[in-house]
C-alpha positions as CSV (number, residue, x, y, z in Angstrom):
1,X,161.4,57.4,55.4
2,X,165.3,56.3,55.6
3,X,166.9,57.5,52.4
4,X,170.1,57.1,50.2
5,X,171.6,59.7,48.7
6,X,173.0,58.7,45.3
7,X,175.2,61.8,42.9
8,X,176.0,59.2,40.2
9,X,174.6,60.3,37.1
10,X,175.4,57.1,34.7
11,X,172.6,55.5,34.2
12,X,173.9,51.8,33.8
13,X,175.2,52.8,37.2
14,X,171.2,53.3,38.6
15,X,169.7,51.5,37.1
16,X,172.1,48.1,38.7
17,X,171.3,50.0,42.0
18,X,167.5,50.0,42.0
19,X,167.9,46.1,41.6
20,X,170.5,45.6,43.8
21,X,168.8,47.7,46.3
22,X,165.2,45.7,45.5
23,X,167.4,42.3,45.5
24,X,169.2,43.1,48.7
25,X,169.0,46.1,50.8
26,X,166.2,44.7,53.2
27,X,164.4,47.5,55.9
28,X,161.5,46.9,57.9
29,X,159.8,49.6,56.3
30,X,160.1,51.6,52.5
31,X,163.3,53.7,52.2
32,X,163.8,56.3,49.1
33,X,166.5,57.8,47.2
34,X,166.2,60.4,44.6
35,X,168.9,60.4,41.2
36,X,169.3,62.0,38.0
37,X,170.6,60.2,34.7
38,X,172.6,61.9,31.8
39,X,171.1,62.1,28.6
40,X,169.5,58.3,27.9
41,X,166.1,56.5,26.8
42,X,164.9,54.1,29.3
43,X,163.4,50.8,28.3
44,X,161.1,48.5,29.7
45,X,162.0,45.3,31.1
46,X,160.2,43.8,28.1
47,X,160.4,46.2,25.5
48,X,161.6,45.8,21.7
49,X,164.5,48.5,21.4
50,X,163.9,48.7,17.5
51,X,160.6,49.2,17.3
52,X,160.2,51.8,20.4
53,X,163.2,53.6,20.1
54,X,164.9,55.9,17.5
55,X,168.2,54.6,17.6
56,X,169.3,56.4,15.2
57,X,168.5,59.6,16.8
58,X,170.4,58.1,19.8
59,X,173.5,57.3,17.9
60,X,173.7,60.7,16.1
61,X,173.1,62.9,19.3
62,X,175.1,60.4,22.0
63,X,172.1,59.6,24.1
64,X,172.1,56.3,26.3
65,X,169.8,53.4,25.6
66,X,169.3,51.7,28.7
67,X,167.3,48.5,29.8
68,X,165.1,48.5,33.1
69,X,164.4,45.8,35.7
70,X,160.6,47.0,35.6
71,X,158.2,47.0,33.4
72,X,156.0,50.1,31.6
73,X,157.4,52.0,28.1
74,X,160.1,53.8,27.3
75,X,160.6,56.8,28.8
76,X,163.5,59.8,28.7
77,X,165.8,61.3,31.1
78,X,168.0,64.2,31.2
79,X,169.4,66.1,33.7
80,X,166.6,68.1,34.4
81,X,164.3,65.3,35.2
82,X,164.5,63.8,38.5
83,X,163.8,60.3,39.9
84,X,162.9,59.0,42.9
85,X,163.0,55.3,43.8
86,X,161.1,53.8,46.8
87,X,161.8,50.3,48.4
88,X,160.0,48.6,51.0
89,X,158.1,45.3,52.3
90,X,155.0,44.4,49.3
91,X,153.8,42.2,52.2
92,X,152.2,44.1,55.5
93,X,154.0,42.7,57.7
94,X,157.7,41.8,58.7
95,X,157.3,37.9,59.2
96,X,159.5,37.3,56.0
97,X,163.3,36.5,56.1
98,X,165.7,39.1,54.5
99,X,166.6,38.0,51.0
100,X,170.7,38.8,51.0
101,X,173.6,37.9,52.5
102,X,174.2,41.4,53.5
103,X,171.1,42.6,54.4
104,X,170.9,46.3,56.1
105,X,167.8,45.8,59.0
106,X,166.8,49.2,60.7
107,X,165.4,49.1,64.3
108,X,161.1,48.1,63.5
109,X,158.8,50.6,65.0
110,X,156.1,47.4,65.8
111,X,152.9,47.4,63.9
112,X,151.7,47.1,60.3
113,X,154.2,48.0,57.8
114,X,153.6,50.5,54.6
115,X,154.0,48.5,51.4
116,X,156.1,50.4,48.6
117,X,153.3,50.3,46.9
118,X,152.1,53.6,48.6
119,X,155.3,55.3,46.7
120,X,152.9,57.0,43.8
121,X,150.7,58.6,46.4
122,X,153.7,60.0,48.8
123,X,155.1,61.5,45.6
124,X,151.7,63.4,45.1
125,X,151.5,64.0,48.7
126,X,155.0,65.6,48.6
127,X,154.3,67.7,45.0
128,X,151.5,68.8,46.9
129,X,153.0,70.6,50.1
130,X,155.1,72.0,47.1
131,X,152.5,74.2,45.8
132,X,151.5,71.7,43.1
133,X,148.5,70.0,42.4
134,X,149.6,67.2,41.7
135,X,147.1,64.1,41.1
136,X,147.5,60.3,40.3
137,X,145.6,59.7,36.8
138,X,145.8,56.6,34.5
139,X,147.8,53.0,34.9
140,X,150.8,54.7,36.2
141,X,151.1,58.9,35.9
142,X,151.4,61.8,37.5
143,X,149.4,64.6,36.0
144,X,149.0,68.3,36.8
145,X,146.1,70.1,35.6
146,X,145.6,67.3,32.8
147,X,149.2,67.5,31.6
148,X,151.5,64.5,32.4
149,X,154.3,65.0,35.0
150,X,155.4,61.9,35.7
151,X,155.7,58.4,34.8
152,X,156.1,55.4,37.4
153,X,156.8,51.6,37.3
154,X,156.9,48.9,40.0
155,X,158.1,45.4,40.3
156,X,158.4,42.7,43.2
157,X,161.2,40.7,44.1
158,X,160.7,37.7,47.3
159,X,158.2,40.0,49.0
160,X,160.1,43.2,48.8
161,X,158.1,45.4,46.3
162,X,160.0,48.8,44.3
163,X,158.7,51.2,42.5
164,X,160.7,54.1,40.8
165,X,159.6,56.9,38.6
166,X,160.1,60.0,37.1
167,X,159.7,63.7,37.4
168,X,160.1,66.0,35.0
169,X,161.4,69.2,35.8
170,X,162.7,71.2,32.8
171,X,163.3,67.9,30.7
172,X,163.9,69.1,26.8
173,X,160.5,68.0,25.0
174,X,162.2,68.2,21.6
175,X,164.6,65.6,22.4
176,X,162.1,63.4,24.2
177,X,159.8,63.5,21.7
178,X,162.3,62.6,19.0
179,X,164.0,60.0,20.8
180,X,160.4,58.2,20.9
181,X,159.1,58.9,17.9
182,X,159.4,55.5,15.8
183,X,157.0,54.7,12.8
184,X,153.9,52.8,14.6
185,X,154.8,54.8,17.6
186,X,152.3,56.4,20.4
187,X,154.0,59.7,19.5
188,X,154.1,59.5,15.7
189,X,150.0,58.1,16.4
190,X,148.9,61.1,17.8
191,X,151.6,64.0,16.5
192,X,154.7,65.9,17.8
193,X,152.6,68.8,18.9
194,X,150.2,67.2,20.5
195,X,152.3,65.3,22.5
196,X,153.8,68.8,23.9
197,X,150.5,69.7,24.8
198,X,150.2,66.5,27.0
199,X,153.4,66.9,28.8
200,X,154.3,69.3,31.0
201,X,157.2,70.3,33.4
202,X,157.1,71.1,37.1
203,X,159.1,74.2,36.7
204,X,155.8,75.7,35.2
205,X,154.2,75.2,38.9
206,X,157.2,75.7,41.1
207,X,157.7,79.9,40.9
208,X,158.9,79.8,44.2
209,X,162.4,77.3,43.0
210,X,165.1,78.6,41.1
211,X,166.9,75.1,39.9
212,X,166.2,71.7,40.1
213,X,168.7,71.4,43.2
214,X,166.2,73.2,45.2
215,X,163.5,71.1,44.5
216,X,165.3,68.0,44.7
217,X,166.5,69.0,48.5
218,X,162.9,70.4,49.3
219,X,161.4,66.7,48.1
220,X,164.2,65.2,50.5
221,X,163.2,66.7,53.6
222,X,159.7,66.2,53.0
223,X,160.1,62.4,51.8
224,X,162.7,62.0,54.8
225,X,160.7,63.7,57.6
226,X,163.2,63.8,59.9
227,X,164.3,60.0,59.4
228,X,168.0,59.3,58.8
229,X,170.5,58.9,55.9
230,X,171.7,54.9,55.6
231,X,174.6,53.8,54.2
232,X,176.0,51.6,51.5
233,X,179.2,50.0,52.0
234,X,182.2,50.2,49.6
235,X,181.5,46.2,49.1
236,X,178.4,46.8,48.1
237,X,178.8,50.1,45.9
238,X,181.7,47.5,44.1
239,X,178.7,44.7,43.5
240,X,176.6,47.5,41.7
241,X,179.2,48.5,39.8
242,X,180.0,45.4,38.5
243,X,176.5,44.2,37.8
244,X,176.3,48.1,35.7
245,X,179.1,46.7,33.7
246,X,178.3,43.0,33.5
247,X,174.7,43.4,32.9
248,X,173.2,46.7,32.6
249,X,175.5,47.9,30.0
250,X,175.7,45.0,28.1
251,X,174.6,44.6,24.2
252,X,173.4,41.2,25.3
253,X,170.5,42.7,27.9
254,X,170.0,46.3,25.9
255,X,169.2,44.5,22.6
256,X,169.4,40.8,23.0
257,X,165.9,40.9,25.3
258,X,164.2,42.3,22.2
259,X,161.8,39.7,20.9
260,X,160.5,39.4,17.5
261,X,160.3,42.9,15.5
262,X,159.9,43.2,11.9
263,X,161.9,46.3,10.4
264,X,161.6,47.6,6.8
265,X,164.5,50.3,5.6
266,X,164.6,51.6,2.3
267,X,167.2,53.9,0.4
268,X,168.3,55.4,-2.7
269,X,172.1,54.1,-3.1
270,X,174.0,54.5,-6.4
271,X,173.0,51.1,-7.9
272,X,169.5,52.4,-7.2
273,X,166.3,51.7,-5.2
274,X,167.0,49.2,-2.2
275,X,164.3,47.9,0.6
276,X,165.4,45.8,3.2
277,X,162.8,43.7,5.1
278,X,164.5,42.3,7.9
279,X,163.3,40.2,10.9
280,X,164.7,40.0,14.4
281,X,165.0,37.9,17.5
282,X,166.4,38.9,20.3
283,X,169.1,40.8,18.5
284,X,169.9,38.8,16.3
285,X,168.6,38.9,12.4
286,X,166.9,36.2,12.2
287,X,165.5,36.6,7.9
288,X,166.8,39.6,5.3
289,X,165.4,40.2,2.1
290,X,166.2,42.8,-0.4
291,X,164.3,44.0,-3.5
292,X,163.9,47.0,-5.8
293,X,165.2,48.5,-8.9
294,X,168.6,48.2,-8.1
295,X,171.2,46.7,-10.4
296,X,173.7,44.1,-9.8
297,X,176.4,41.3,-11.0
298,X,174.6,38.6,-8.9
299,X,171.4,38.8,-6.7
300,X,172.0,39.3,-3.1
301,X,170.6,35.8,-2.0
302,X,174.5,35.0,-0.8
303,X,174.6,38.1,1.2
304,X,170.8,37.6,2.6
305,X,172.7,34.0,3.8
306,X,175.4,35.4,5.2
307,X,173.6,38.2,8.0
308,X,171.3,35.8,9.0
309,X,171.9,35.1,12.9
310,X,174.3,38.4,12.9
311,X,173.5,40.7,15.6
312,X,171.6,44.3,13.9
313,X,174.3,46.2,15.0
314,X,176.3,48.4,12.7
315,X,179.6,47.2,14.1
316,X,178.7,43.6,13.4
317,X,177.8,44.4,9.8
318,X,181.5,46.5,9.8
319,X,183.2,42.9,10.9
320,X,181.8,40.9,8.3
321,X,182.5,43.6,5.5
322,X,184.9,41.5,4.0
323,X,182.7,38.8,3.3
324,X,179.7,41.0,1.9
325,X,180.6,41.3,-1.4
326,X,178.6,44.9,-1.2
327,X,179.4,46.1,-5.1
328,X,178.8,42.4,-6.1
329,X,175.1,42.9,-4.8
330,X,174.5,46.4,-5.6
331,X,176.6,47.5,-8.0
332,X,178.3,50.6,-7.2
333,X,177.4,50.5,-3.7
334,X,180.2,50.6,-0.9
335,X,179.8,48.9,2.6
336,X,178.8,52.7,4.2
337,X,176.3,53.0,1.3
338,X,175.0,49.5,3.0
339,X,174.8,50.6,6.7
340,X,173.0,53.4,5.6
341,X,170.3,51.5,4.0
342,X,170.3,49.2,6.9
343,X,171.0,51.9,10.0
344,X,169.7,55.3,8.7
């Protein structure tokens, strides 16, 4: 396959590439490239951040939460995880128009055309000349001897199908399981530890590689097979680097695609036991309701008024500060006492 080679490691930056590349970069057969992201949770196209995510855990350790064009869960990255991203026609054949106004077209080779589709079993295929037995198991995984590898996810666009994954290398299972671990979660379901035991990392089956780099160029020059390296344009680098910043790293598409979650926090602050039921849309709080044991000069019915339709982000809450009337509601309480209950 024809390949780009993409260093960037920001992972608003990537993730505005895979769609770019899906909405616009049209071959008449699959092309690959393989990236790494810094530190960052990835999200489903249709995923809830506050209910699959630990922010908090986020926040305190400066990881990324990002938003994907596909769909699937959440997944994490580091830089000892690699991705791969494959792009190509979902329909076998070549009959359809190219979809951009800048389309790259590489000379057709004549006869039926691979769908992307195919993308989970090259990977396998390519793990396997590796010296890994690498099989495909489930709705979308990677496994090696019954431990999860890998995690893929596809979506099509005006006949042109991509599908991009993961592969772990020596990804840190501490952080990954923490990042996902939320009440209700698959992790917090079935236990930290046991979640270790169902992961696993390619290192463990690749004696013969000393890094990651190694690996990443051996997958290359099988994946490639001789094919040739194309070439974005400056133009068109420009156009994803825009649509990282206008879209991909916006609050807007990170949170405000969340549908409907239902959050509960509770917290012991000085005027004394608070719970916070809270409902959100898209973002935005859309009810709050506080009760407990806590004392106050008047009951916090003004406040519950005032953060309903405020985004549930702690630097929203910050900007309305002054008109929270915190000690009012809970006497004794201070607007960081507040974001606590609410954030931590």
């Amino acid at each position: 396959m024809k390949y780009l080679l993409n260093n960037s490691t920001d992972p608003y930056f990537n993730m505005a590439l895979d769609e770019f590349c899906l909405e616009n970069i049209v071959l008449d057969e699959p092309y690959f490239y393989l990236w790494r992201n810094r530190p960052s949770v990835i999200i489903g196209l249709n995923q809830n951040a506050y209910s699959e995510v630990n922010l908090k855990y986020l926040e305190e350790n400066g990881i990324n939460l990002v938003r994907r064009v596909t769909g699937g869960g959440a997944v994490y990255h580091d830089l000892q995880n690699l991705n791969y991203t494959i792009v190509g026609w979902q329909a076998a054949n070549d009959t359809a128009a190219p979809c951009a106004s800048h389309p790259i077209r590489a000379n057709g080779r004549g006869g039926v055309l691979p769908p992307a589709a195919t993308g989970p079993a090259v990977i396998v295929n390519a793990l396997r000349e590796l010296g890994v037995p690498a099989e495909l198991t489930g709705r979308n995984d990677i496994f090696v001897e019954g431990r999860k590898v890998s995690g893929y996810a596809r979506r099509v666009s005006k006949q042109q199908e991509i599908i991009h994954g993961t592969l772990m290398y020596d990804v840190d299972i501490d952080t990954l399981t923490h990042v996902l671990d939320t009440p209700g979660s698959k992790l917090n379901a079935k236990g930290i530890g046991s979640v270790k035991s169902r992961v696993a990392n390619l290192k463990d089956y690749l004696p013969g590689f000393k890094s990651l780099d190694e690996v990443q160029a051996a997958l290359q020059d099988i994946l490639a097979n001789g094919d040739h390296q194309m070439e974005l344009t400056e133009s068109q680098l420009n156009e994803v680097r825009i649509m990282a910043e206008t879209k991909f790293s916006t609050w807007d598409f990170i949170y405000g695609r969340s549908r409907q979650a239902d959050l509960v926090r509770k917290a012991k602050l000085p005027c004394g036991t608070v719970e916070a039921a809270i409902s959100l849309d898209r973002g935005l709080i859309t009810r709050i309701s506080f009760s407990g044991d806590f004392m106050f000069d008047e009951p916090p019915t003004e406040l519950e008024s005032v953060l309903t339709g405020c985004r549930f982000e702690r630097a929203a809450i910050v900007e309305l500060s002054s008109s929270l009337s915190i000690p009012k509601h809970f006497k004794g309480a201070t607007i960081n006492d507040f974001l606590g209950l609410l954030f931590e």
